[in-house]
matplotlib code that plots the C-alpha trace (Angstrom):
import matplotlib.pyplot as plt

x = [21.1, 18.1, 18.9, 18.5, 14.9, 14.5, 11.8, 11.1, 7.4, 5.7, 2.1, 0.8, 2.0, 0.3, 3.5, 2.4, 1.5, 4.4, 6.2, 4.1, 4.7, 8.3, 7.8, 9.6, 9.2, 9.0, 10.4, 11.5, 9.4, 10.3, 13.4, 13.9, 13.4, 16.3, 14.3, 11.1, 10.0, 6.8, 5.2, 3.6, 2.4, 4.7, 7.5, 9.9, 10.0, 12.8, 12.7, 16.5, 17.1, 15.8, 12.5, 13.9, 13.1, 14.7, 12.3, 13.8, 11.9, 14.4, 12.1, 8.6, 10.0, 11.8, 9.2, 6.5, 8.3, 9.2, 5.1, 4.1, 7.1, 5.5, 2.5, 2.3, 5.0, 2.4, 0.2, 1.5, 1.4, 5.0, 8.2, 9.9, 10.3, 9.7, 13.5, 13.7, 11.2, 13.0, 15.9, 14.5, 12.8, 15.8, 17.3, 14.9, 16.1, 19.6, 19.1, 17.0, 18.9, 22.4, 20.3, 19.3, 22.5, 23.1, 23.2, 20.6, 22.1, 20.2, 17.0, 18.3, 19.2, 15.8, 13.5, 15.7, 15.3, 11.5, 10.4, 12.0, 10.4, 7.4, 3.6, 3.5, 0.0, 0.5, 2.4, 5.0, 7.6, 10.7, 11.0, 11.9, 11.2, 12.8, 11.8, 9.4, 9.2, 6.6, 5.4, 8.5, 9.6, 13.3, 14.3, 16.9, 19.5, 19.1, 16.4, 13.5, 10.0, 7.1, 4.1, 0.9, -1.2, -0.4, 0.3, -2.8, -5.0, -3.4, -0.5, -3.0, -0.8, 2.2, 5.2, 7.0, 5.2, 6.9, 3.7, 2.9, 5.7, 6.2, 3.4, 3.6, 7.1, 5.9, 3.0, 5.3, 7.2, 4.2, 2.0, 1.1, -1.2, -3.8, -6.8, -9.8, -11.3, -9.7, -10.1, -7.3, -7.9, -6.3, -9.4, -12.0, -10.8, -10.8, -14.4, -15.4, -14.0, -15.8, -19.0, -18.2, -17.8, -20.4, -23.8, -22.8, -23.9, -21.0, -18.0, -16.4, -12.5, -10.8, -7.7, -8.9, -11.3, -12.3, -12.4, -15.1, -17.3, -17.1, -18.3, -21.1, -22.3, -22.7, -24.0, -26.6, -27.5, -27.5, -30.1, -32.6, -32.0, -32.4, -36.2, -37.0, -36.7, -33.5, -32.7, -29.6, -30.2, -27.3, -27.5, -24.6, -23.9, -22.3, -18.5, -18.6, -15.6, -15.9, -13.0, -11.5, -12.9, -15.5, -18.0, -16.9, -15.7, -19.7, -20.1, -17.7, -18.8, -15.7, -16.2, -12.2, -11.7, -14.4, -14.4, -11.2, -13.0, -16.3, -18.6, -18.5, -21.5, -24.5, -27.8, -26.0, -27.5, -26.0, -27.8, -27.3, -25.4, -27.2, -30.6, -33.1, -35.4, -33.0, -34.0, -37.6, -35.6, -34.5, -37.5, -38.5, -35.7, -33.3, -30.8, -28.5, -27.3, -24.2, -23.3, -20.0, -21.2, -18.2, -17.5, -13.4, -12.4, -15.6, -14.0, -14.5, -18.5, -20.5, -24.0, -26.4, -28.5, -31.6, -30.1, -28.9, -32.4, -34.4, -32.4, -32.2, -36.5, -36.7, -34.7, -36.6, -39.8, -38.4, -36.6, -33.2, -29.8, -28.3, -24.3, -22.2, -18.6, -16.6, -12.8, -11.6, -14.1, -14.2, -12.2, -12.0, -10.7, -14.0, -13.3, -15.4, -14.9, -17.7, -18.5, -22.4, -22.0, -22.5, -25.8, -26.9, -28.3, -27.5, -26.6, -27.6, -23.6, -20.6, -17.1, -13.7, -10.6, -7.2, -6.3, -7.8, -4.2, -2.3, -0.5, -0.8, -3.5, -7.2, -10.7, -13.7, -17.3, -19.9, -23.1, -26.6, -27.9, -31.0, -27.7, -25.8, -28.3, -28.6, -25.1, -23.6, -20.3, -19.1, -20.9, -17.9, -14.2, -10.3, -7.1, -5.4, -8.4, -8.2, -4.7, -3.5, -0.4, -2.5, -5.8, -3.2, -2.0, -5.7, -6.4, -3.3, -4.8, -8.2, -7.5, -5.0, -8.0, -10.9, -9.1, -10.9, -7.7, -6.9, -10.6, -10.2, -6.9, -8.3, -11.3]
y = [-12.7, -11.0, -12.5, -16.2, -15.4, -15.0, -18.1, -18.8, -19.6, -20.0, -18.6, -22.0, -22.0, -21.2, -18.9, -16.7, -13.8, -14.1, -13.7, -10.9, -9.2, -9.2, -7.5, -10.0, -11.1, -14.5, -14.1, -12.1, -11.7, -12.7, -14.4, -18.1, -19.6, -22.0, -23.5, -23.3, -23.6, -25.4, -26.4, -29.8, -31.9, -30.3, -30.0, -27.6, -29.0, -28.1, -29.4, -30.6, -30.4, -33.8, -33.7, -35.4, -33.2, -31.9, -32.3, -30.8, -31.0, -27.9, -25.8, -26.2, -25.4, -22.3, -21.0, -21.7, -19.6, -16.8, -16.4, -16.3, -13.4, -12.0, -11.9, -10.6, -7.8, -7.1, -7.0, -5.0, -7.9, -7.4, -5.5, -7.1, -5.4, -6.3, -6.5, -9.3, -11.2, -11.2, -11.9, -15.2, -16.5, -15.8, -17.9, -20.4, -20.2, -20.5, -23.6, -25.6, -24.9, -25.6, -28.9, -29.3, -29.4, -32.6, -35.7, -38.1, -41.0, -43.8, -42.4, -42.1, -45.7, -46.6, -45.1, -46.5, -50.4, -49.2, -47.8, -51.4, -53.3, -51.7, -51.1, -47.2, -47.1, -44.6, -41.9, -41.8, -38.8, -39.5, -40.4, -43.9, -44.2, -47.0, -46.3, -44.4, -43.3, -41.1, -39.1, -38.8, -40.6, -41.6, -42.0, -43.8, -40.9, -40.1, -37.2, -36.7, -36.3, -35.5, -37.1, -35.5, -38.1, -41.4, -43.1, -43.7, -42.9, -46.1, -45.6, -44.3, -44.9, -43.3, -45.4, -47.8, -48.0, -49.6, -51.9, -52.5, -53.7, -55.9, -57.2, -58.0, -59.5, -61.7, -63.1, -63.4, -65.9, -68.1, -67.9, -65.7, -67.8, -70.6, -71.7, -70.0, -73.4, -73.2, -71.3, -68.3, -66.8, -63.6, -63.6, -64.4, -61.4, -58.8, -60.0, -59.6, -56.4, -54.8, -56.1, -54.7, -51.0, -51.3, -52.0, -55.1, -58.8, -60.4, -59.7, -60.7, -59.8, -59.5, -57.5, -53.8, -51.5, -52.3, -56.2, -54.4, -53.2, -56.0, -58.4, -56.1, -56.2, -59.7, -59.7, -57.6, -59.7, -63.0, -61.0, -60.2, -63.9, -66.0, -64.0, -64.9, -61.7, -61.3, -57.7, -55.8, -52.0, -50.2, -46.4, -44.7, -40.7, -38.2, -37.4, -40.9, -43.0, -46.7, -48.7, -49.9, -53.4, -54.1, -54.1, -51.6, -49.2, -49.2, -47.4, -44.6, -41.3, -40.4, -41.4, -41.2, -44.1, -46.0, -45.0, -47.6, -50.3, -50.2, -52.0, -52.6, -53.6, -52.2, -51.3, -48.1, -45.0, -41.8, -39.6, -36.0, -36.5, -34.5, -33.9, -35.8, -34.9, -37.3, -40.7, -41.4, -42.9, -46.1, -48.1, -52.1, -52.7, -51.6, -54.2, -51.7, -48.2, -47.1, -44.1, -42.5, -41.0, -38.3, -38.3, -38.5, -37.6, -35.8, -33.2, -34.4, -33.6, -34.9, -35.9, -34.4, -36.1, -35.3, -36.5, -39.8, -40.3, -39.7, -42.4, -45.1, -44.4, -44.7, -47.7, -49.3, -48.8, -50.3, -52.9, -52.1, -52.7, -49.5, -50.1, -47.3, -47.0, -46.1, -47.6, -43.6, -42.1, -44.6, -46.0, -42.7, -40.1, -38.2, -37.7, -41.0, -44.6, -44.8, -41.9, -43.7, -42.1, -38.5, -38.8, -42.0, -43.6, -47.2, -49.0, -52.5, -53.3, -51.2, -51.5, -51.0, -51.1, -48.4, -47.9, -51.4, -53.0, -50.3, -50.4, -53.9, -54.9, -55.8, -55.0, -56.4, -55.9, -55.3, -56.8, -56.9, -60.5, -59.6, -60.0, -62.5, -64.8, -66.1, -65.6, -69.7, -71.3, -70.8, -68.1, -66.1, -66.2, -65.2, -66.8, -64.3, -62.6, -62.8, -64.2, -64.4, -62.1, -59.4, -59.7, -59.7, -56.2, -55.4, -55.9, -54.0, -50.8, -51.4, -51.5, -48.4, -46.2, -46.9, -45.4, -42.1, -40.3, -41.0, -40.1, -36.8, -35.9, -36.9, -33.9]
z = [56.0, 54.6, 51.4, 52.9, 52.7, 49.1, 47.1, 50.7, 50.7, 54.1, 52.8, 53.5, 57.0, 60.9, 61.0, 57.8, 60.2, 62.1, 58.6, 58.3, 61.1, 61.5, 57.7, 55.9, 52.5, 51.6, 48.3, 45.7, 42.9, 39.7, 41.6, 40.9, 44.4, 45.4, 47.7, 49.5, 53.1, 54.2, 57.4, 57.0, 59.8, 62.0, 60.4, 57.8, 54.5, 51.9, 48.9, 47.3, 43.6, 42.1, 43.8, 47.4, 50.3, 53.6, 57.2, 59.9, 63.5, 64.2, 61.6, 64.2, 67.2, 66.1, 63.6, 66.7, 68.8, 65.7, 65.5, 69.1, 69.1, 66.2, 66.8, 70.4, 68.9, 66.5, 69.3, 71.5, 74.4, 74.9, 74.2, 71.6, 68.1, 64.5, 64.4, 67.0, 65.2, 62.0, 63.5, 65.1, 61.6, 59.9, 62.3, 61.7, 57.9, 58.2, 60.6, 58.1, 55.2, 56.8, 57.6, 54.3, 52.5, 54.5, 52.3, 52.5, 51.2, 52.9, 52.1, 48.7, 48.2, 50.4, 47.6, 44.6, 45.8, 46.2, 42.5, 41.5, 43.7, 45.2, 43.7, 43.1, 44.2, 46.9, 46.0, 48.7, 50.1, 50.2, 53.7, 55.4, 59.0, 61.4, 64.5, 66.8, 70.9, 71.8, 69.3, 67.3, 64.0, 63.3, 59.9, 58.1, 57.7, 61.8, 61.4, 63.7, 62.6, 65.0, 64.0, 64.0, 62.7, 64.8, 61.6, 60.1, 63.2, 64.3, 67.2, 69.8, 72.4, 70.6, 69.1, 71.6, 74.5, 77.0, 78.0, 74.9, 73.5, 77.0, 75.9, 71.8, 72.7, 75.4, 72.8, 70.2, 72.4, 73.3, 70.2, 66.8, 65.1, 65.5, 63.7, 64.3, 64.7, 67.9, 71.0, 72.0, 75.6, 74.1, 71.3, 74.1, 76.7, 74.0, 72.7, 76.6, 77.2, 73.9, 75.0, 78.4, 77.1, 74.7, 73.7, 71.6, 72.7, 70.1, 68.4, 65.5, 64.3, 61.2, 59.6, 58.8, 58.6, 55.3, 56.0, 59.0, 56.8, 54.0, 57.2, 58.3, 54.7, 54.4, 58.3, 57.1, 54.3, 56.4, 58.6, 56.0, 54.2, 57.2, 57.7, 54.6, 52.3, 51.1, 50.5, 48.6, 48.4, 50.5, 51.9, 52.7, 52.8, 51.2, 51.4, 53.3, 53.4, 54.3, 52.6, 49.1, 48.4, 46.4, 49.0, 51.1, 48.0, 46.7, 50.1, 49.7, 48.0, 46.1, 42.6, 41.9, 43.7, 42.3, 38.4, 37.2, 39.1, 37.9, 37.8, 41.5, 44.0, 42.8, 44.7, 46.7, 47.0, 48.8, 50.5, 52.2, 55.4, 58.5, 56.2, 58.4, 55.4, 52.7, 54.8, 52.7, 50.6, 53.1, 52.4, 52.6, 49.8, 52.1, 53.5, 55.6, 56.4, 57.1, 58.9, 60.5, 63.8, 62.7, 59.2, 59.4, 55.5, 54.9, 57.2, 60.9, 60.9, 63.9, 63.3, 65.2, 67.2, 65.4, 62.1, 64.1, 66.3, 63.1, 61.1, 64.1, 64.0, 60.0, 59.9, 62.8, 60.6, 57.4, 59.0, 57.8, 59.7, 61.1, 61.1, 62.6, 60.7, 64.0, 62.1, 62.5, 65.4, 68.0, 70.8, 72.5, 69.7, 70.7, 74.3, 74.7, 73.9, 71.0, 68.5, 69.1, 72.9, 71.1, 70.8, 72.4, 69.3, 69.4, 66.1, 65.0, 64.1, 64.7, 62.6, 64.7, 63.7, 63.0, 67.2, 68.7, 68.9, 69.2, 65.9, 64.4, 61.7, 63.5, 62.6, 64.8, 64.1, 67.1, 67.0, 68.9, 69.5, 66.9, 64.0, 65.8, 65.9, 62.9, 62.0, 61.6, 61.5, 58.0, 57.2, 57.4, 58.2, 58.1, 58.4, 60.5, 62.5, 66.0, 66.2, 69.7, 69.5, 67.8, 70.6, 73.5, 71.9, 72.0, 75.3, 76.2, 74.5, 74.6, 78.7, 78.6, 76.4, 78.6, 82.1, 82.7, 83.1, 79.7, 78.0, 80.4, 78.4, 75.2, 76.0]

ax = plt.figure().add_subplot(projection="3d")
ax.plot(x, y, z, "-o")
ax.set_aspect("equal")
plt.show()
């Protein structure tokens, strides 16, 4: 069987050492490798001739138990050999690649209809999901998947929960959609329950994260127009990510996203995230500053409180807005509901969106009275914000992540 492990690469995985320690090889060199092993997310991943690839939840378990054997072998924690590890990772080997050999021709069809009739703007894996319970993904051709990432950050309460979906199906059979020129109770009760939680005196909703952010930019505007002076110099931070629009894309720091679009909103300048000593440069000019109390794809950084207390104070001088981007570190992914809660620095705005229904498309912006004010109908809008069936789901989750049981679990 030894020879099963040959172009088997796990050097990328959290079982390497166990690898390691059981003294195994991962492959040959100068070998062509038939096929090659990886741990991603959770789960074994072996590429098929063609480019298609092979998940099998079988490969996490097993390998998760080959490197706790492993390493407390190598350890001397307990009385199992090098031998027995082997033998359990080559177990591991044989299972995944038996799985492997399994046609997947529903995923195969899947991604055909797709490269004719889908954009090919993101890249995807060869993987086709229909259902979820839990944390576990099911995909077309029967596999299981465990996913580590709640979607996008979205499916806080895991896939199919049964009060949630009690809940979407029951909306769905009253009411989806009405004008926003109209009241929904559903829209009203989630606007009450974020003010409740928060600092906030009003809330507005819209579709995403992005859409968030693109409000709070003209919000921010409106504020410094209706006083008189007009202002259009944005701050934002390094490695900061705050959406793809126009707007919101002039407030991310990757320049790869930006370059093919250019020119985009102007007026933005980046400075170093955490450097209290950067923040001279928000002066009168500036209309608004937005921060992520935890930078999520700048590498899950937390502000410090002296970075966050010394940018509330220098905004407060200048007169600037202070928005807090909370789309991937709010509603309790922190151990509390608001990333803000960290330090206790309260922002003028706050952006909401990925977990706030649970798994369908919302974004809601928070805002203190000073903003809301002046703020008037048709200022700003969106067909589907707020719709009923989408703020009943929010409620739902909103409800089920503020019990302190489930903020306790989450620390």
């Amino acid at each position: 069987m030894s020879t099963g492990l040959q172009g088997l690469d796990f050097s990328s995985s959290p079982a390497a050492s166990a690898f390691a320690a059981a003294g195994l090889r991962p492959c040959n060199p100068g070998a062509p490798a038939p096929a090659t092993v990886r741990i991603v997310a959770g789960s074994s991943q072996v590429p098929k001739e063609g480019g298609s690839s092979f998940v099998s939840h079988v490969g996490l378990a097993a390998v998760s138990v080959a490197a706790l054997a492993a390493t407390r072998s190598a350890q001397g924690r307990r009385r199992g050999s090098r031998a027995s590890a082997k033998a359990v990772v080559e177990k591991v080997v044989e299972e995944v690649a038996h799985a492997g050999a399994h046609a997947l021709d529903h995923t195969h069809a899947v991604q055909a209809r797709a490269e004719t009739s889908l954009l090919n703007n993101y890249g995807r894996r060869s993987l086709a999901f229909t259902h979820g319970e839990g944390s576990w993904l099911y995909d077309v051709d029967g596999r299981k998947f465990l996913d580590m990432t709640a979607g996008i950050a979205v499916n806080c309460l895991g896939h199919s929960d049964p009060g949630w979906v009690e809940t979407v199906a029951r909306e769905a059979g009253r009411l989806c959609h009405t004008s926003n020129l109209y009241l929904n109770p559903h829209q009203v009760a989630l606007g009450e329950k974020l003010i409740e939680i928060s600092f906030a005196d009003k809330a507005f909703f819209c579709n995403s994260g992005t859409e968030a952010n693109e409000a709070a930019i003209k919000f921010a505007r409106k504020f410094h127009y209706a006083a008189g002076k007009p202002r259009e110099k944005l701050i934002a931070f390094e490695n900061a990510f705050h959406g793809r629009t126009m707007g919101a894309l002039a407030l991310t720091y990757k320049q790869a996203y930006k370059t093919p679009f250019e020119p985009i909103l102007g007026n933005t300048e980046f400075l170093r995230f955490n450097d209290p000593s950067s923040l001279g440069v928000i002066d009168e000019e500036t209309c608004a500053v937005f921060v992520e109390p935890m930078q999520g794809e700048g590498g899950v950084i937390p502000a410090s409180k002296e970075f966050m207390v010394a940018l509330r104070k220098r905004c407060d001088e200048v007169g600037a807005i202070l928005v807090f981007d909370e789309v991937q570190c709010g509603l309790g992914r922190t151990g509390h509901l608001f990333g803000y809660e960290l330090t206790g620095v309260i922002p003028d705005l706050l952006t909401l969106a990925k977990p706030l229904a649970g798994g369908l498309p919302i974004g809601a912006v928070l805002l203190t009275e000073k903003v809301a004010a002046c703020i008037n109908p048709g200022d700003h809008g969106s067909t589907f914000a707020g719709a009923p069936l989408v703020c009943a789901a929010g409620n739902y989750t909103v409800g089920r992540i503020s019990e302190p049981a489930f903020l306790d679990h989450v620390k």
